[in-house]
PDB file with one MODEL, atoms N, CA, C and O in Angstrom:
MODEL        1
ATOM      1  N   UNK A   1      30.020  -6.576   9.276  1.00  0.00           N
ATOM      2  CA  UNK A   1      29.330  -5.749   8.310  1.00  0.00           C
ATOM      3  C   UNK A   1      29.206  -4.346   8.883  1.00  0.00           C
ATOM      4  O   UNK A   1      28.541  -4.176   9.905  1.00  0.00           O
ATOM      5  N   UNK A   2      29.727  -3.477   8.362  1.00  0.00           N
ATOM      6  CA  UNK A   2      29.599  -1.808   8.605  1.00  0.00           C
ATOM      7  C   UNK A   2      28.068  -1.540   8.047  1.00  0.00           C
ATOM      8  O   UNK A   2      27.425  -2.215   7.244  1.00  0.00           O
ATOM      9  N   UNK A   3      27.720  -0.393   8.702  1.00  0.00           N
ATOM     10  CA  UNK A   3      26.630   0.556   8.187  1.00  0.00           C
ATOM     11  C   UNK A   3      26.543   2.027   8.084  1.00  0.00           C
ATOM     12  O   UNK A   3      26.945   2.925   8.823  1.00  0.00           O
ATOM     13  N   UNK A   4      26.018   2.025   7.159  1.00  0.00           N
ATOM     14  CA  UNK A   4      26.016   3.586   7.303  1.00  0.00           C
ATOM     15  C   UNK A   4      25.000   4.451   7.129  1.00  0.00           C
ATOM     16  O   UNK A   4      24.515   4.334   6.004  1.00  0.00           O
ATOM     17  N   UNK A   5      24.351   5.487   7.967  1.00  0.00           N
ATOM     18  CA  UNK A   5      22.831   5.751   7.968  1.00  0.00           C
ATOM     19  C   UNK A   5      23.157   7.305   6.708  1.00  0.00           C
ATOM     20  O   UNK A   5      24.119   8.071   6.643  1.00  0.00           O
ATOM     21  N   UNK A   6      22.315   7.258   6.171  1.00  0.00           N
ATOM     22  CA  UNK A   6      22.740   8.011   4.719  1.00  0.00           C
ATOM     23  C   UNK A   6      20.981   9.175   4.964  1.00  0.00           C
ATOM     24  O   UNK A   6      20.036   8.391   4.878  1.00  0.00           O
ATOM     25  N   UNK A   7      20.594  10.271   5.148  1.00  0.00           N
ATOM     26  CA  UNK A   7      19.831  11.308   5.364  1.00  0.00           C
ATOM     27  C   UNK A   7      19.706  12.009   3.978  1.00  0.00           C
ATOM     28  O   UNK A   7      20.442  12.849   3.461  1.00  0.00           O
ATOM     29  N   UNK A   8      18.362  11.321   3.448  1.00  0.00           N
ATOM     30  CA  UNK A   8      18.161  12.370   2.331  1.00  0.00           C
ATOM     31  C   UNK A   8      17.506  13.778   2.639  1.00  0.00           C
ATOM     32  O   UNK A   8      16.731  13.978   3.574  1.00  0.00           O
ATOM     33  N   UNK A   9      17.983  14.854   1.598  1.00  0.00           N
ATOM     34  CA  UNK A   9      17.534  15.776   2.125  1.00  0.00           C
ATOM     35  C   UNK A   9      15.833  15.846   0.853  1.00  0.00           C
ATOM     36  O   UNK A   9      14.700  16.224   1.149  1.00  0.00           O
ATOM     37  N   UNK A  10      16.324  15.352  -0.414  1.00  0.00           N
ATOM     38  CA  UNK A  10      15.312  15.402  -1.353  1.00  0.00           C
ATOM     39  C   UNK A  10      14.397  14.272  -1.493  1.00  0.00           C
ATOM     40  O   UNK A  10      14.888  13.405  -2.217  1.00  0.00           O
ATOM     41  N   UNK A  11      13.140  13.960  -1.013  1.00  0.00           N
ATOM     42  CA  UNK A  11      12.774  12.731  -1.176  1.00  0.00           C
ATOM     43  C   UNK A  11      12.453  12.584  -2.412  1.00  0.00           C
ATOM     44  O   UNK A  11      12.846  11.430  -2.580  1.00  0.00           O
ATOM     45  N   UNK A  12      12.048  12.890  -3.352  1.00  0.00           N
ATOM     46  CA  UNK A  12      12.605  12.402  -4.614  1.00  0.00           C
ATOM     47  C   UNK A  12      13.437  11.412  -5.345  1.00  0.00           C
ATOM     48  O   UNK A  12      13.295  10.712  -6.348  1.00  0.00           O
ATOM     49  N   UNK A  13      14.559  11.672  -4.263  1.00  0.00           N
ATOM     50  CA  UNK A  13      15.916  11.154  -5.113  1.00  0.00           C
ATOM     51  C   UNK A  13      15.808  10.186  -4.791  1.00  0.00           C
ATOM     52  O   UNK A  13      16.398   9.484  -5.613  1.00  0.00           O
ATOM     53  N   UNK A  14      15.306   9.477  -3.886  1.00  0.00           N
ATOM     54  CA  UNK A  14      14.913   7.941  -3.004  1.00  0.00           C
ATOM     55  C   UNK A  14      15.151   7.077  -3.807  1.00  0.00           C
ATOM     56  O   UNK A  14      16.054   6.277  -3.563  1.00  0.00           O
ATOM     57  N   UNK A  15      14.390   6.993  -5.019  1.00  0.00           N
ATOM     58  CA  UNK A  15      14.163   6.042  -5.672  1.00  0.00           C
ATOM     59  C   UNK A  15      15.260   5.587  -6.247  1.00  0.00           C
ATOM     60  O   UNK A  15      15.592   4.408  -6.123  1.00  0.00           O
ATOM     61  N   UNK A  16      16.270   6.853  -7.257  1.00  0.00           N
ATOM     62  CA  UNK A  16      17.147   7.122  -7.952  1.00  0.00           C
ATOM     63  C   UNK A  16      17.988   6.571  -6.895  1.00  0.00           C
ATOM     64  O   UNK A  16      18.365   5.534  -7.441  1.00  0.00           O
ATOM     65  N   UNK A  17      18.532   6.582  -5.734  1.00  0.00           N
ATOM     66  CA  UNK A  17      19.733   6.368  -4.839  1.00  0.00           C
ATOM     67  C   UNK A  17      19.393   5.152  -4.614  1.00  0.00           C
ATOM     68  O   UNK A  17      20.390   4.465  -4.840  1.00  0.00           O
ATOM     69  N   UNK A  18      18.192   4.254  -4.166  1.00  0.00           N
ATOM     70  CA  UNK A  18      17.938   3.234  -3.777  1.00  0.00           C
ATOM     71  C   UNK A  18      18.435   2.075  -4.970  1.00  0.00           C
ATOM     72  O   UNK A  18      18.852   0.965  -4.641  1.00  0.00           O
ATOM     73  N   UNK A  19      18.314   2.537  -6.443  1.00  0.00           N
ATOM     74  CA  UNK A  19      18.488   1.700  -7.378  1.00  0.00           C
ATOM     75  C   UNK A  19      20.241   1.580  -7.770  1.00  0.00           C
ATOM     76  O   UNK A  19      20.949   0.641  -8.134  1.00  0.00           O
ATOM     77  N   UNK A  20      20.551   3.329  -7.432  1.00  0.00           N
ATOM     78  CA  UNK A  20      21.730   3.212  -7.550  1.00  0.00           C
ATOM     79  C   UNK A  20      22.397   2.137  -6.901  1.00  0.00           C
ATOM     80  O   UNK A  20      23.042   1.278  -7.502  1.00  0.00           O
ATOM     81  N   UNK A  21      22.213   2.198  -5.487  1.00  0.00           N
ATOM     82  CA  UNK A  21      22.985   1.129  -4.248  1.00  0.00           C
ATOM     83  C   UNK A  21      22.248  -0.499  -4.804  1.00  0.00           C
ATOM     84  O   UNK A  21      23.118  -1.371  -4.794  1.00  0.00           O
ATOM     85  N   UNK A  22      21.255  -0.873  -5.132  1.00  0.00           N
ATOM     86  CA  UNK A  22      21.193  -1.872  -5.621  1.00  0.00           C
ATOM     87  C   UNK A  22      22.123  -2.602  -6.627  1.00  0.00           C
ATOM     88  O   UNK A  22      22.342  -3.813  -6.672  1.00  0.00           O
ATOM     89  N   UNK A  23      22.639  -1.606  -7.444  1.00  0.00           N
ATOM     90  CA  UNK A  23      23.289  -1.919  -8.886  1.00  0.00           C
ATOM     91  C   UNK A  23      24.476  -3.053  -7.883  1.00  0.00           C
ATOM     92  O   UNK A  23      24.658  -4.249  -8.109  1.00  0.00           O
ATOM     93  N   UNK A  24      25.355  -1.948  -6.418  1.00  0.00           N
ATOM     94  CA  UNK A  24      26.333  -2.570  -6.381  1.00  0.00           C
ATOM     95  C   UNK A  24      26.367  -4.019  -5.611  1.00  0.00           C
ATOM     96  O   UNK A  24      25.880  -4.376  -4.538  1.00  0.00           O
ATOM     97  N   UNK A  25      26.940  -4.527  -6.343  1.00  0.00           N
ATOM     98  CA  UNK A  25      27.026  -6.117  -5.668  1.00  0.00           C
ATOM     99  C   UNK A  25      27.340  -6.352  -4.185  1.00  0.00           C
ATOM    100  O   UNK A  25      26.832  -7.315  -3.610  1.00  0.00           O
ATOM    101  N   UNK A  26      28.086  -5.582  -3.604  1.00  0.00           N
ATOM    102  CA  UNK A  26      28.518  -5.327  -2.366  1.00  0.00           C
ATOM    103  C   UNK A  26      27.967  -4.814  -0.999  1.00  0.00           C
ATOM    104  O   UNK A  26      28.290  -4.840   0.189  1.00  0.00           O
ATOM    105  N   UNK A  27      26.697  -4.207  -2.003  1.00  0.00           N
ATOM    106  CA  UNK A  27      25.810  -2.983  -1.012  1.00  0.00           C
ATOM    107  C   UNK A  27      24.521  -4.358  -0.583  1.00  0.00           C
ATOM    108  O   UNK A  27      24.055  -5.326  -1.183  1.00  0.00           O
ATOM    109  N   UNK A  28      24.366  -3.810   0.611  1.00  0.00           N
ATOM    110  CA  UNK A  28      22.566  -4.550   0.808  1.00  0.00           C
ATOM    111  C   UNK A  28      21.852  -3.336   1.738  1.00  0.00           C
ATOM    112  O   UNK A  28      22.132  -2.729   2.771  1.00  0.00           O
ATOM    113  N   UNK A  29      20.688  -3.350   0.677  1.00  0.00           N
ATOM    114  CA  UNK A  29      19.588  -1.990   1.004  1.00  0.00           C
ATOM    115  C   UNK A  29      18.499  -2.495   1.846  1.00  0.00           C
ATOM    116  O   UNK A  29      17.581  -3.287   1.630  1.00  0.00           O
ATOM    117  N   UNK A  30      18.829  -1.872   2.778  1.00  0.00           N
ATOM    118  CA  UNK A  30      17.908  -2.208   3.917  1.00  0.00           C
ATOM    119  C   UNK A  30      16.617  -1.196   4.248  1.00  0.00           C
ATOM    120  O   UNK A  30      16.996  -0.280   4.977  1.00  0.00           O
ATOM    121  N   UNK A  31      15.237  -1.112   3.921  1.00  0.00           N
ATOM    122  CA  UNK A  31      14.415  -0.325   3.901  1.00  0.00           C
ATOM    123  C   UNK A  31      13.764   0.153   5.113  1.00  0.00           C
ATOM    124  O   UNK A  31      12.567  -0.131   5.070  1.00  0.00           O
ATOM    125  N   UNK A  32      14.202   0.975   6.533  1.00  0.00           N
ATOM    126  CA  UNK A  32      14.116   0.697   7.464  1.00  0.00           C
ATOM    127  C   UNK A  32      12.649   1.426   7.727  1.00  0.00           C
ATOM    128  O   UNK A  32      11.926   1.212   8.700  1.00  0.00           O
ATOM    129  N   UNK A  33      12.356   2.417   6.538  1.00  0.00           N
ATOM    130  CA  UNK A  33      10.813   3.156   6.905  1.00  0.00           C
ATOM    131  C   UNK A  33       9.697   1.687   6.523  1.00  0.00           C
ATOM    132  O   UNK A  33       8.552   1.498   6.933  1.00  0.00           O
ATOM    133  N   UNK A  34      10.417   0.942   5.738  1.00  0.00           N
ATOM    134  CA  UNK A  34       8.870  -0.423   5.523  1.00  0.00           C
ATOM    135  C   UNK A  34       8.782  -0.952   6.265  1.00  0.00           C
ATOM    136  O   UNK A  34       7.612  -1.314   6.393  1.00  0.00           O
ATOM    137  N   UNK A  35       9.620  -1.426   7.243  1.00  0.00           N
ATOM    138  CA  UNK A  35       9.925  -2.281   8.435  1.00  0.00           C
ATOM    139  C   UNK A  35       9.128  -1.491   9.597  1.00  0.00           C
ATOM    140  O   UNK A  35       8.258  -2.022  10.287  1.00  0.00           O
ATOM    141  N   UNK A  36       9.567  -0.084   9.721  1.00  0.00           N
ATOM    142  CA  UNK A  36       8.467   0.346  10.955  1.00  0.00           C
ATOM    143  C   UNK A  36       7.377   0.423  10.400  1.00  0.00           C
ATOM    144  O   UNK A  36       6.526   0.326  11.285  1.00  0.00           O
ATOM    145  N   UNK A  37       6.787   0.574   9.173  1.00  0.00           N
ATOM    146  CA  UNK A  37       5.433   0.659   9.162  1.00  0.00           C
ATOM    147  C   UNK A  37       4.635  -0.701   9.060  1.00  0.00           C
ATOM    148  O   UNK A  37       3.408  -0.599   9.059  1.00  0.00           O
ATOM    149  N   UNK A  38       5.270  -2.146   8.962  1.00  0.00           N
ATOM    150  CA  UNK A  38       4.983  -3.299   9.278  1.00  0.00           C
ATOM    151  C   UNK A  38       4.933  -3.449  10.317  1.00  0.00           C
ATOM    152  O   UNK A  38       4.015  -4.140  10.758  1.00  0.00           O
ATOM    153  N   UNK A  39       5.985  -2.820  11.278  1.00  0.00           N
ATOM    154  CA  UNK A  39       5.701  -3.421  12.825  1.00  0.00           C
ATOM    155  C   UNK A  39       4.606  -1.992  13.372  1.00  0.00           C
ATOM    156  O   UNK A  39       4.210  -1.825  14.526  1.00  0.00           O
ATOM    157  N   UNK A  40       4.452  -1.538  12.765  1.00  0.00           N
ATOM    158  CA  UNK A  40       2.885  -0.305  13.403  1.00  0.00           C
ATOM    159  C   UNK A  40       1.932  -0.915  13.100  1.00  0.00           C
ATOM    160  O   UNK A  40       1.162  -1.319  13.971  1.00  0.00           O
ATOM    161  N   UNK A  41       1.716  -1.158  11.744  1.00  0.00           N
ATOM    162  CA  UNK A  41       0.675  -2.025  11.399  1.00  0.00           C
ATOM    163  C   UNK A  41       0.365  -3.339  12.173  1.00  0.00           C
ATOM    164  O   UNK A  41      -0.813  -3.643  12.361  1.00  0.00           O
ATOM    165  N   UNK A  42       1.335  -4.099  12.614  1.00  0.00           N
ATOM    166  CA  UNK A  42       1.073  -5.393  13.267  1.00  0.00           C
ATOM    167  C   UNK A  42       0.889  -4.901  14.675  1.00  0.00           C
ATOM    168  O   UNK A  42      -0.042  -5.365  15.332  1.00  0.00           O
ATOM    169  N   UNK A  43       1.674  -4.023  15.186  1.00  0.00           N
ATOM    170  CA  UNK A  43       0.740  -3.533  16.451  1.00  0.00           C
ATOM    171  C   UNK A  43      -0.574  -3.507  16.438  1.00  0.00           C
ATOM    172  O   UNK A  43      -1.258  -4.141  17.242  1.00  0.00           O
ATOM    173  N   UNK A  44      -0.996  -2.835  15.606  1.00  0.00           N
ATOM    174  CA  UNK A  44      -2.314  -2.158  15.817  1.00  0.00           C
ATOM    175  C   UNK A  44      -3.507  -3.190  15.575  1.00  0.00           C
ATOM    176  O   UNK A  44      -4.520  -3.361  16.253  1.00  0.00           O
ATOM    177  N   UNK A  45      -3.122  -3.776  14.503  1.00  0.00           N
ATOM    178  CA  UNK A  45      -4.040  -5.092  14.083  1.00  0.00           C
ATOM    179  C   UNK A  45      -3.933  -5.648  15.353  1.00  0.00           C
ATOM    180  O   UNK A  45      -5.061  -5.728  15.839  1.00  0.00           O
ATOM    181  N   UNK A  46      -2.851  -6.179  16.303  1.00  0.00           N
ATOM    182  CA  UNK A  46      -2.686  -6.848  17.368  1.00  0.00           C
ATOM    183  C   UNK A  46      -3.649  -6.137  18.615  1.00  0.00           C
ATOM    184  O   UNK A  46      -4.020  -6.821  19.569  1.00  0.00           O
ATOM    185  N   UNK A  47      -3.873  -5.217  18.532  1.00  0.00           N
ATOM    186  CA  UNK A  47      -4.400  -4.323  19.759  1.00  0.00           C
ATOM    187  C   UNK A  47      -6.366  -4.291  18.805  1.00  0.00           C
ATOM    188  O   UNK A  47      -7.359  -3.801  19.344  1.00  0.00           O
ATOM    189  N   UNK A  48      -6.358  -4.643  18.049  1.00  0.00           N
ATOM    190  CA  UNK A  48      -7.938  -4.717  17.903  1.00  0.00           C
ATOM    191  C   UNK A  48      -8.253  -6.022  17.869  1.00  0.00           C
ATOM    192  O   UNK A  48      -9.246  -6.342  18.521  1.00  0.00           O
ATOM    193  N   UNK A  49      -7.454  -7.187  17.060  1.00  0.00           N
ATOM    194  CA  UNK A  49      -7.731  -8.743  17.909  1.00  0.00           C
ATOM    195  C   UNK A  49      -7.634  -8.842  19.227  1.00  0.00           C
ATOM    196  O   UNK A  49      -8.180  -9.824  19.731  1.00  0.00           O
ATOM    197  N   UNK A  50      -7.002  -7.978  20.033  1.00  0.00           N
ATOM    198  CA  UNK A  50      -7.076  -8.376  21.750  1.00  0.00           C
ATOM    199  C   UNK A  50      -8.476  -7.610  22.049  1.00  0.00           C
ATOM    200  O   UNK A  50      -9.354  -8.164  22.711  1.00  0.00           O
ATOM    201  N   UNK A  51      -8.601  -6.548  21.620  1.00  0.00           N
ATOM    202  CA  UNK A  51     -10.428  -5.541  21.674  1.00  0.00           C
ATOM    203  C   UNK A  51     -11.116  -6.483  21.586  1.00  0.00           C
ATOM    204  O   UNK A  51     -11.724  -6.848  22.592  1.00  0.00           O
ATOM    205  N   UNK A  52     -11.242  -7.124  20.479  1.00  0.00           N
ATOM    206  CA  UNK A  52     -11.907  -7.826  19.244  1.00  0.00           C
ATOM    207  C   UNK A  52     -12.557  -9.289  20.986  1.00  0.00           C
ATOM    208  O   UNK A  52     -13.557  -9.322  21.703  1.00  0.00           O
ATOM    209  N   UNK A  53     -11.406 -10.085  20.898  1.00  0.00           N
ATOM    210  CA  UNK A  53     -11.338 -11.328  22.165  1.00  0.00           C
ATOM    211  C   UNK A  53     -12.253 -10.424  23.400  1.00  0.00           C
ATOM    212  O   UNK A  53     -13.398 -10.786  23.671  1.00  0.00           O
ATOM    213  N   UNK A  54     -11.749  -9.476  23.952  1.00  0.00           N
ATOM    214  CA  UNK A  54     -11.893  -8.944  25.193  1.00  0.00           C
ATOM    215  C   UNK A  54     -13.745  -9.130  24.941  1.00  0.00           C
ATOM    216  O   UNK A  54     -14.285 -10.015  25.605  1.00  0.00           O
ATOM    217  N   UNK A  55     -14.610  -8.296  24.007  1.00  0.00           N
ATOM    218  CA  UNK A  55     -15.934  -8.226  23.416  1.00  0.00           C
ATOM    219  C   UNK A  55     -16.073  -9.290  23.464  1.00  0.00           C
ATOM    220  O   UNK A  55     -16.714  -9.503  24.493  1.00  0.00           O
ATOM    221  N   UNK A  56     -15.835 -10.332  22.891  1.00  0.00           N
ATOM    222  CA  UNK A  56     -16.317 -11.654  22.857  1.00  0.00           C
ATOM    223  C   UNK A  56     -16.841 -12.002  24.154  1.00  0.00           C
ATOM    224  O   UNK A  56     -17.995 -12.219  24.524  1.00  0.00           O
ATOM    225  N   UNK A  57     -15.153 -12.012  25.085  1.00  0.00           N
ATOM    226  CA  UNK A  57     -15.734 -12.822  26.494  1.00  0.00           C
ATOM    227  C   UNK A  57     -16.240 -12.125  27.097  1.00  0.00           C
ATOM    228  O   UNK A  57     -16.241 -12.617  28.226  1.00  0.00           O
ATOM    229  N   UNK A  58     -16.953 -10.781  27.119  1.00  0.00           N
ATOM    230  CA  UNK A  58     -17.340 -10.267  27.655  1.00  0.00           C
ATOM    231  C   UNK A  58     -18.675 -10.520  27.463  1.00  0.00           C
ATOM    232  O   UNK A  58     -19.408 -10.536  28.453  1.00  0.00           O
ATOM    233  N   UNK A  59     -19.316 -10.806  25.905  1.00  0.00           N
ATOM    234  CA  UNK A  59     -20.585 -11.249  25.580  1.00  0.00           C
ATOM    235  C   UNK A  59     -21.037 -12.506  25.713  1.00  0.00           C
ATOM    236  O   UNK A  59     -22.176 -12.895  25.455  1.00  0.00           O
ATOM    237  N   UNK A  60     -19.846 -13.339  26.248  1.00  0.00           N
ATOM    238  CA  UNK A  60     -19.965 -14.809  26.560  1.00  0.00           C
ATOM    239  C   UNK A  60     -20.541 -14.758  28.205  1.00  0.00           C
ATOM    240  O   UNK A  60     -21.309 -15.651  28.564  1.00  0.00           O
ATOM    241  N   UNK A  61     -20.171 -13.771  29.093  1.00  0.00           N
ATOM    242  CA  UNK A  61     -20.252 -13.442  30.140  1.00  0.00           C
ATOM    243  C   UNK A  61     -18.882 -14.268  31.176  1.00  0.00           C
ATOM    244  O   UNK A  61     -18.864 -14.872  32.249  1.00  0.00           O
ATOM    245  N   UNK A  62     -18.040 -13.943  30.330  1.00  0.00           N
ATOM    246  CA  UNK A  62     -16.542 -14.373  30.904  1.00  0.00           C
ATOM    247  C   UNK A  62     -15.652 -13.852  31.289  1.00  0.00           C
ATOM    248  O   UNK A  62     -14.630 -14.395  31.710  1.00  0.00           O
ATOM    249  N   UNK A  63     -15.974 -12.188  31.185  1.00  0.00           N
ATOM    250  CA  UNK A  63     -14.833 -11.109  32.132  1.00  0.00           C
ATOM    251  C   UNK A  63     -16.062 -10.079  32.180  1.00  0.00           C
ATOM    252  O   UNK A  63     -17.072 -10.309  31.515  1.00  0.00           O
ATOM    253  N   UNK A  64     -15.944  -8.898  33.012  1.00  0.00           N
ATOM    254  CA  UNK A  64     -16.711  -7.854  33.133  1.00  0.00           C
ATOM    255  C   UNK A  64     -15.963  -6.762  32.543  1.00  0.00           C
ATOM    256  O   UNK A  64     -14.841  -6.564  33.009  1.00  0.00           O
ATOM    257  N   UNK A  65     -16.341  -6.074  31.679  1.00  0.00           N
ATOM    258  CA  UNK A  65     -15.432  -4.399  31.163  1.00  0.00           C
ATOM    259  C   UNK A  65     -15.862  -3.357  32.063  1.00  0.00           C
ATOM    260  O   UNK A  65     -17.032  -3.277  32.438  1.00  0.00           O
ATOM    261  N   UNK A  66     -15.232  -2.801  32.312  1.00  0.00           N
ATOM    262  CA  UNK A  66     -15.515  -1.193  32.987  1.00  0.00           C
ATOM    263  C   UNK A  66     -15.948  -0.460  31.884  1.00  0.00           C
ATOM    264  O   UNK A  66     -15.653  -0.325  30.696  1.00  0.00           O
ATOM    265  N   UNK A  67     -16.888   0.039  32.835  1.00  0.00           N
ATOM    266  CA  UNK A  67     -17.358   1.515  31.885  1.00  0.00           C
ATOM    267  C   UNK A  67     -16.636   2.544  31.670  1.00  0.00           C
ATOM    268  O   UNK A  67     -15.722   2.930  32.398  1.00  0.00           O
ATOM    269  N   UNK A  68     -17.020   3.062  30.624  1.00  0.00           N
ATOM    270  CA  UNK A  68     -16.382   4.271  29.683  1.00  0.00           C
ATOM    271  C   UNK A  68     -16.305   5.423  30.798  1.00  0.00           C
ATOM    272  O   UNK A  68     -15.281   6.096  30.676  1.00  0.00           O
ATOM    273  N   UNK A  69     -16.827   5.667  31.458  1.00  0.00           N
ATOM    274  CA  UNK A  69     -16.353   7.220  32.297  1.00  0.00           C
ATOM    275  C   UNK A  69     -15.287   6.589  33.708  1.00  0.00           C
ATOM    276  O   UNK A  69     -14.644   7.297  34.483  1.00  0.00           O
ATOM    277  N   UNK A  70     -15.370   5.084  33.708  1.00  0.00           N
ATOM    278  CA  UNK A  70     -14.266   4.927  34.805  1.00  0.00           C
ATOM    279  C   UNK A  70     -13.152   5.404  33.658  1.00  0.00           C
ATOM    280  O   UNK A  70     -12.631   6.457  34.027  1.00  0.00           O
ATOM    281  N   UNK A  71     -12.668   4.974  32.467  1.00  0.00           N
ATOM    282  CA  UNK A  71     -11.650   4.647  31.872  1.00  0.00           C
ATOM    283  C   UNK A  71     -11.203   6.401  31.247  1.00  0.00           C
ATOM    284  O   UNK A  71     -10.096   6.775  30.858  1.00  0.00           O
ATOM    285  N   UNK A  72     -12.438   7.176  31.333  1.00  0.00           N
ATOM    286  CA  UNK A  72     -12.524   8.682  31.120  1.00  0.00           C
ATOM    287  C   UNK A  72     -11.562   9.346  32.029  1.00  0.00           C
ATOM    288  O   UNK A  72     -10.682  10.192  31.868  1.00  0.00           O
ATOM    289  N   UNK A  73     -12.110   8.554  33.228  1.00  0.00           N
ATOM    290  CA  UNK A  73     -11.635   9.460  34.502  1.00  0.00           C
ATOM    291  C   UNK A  73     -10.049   9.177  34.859  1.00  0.00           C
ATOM    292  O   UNK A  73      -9.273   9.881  35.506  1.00  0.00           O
ATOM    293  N   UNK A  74      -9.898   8.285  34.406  1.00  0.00           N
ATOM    294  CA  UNK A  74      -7.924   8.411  34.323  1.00  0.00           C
ATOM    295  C   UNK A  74      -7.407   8.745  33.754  1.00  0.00           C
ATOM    296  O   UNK A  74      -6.208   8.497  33.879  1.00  0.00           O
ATOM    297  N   UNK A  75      -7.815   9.508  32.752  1.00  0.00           N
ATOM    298  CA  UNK A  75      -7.460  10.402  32.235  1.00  0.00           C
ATOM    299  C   UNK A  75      -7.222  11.589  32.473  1.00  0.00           C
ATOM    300  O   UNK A  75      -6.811  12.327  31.578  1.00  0.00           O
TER     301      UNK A  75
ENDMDL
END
């Protein structure tokens, strides 16, 4: 299977080109801006369930967190 990365200059036309390439039987439209913003989104959700756990055991008294000006200062 060939590909070919196609650069709109009008975003506008998105829609209009996207339906066009649908029509053809041959073509498969691959939406590659929904795909990164699914895998950003699942990052991020992923990085506040690990926050989310970390708080827990920390209120369970099952890991210790460092304080905010150690985590300042490496900065």
């Amino acid at each position: 299977m060939e590909q070919i990365i196609i650069k709109i200059k009008d975003k506008k036309k998105i829609p209009f080109l996207k339906q066009l390439l649908k029509q053809m039987d041959f073509i498969e439209v691959v939406d590659s801006s929904a795909k990164k913003r699914k895998s950003r989104k699942k990052e991020i959700l992923d990085g506040i369930e690990e926050s989310v756990e970390q708080v827990k055991l920390h209120l369970e008294g099952k890991i210790k967190l460092r304080p905010l000006h150690e985590l300042l200062d490496e900065l």
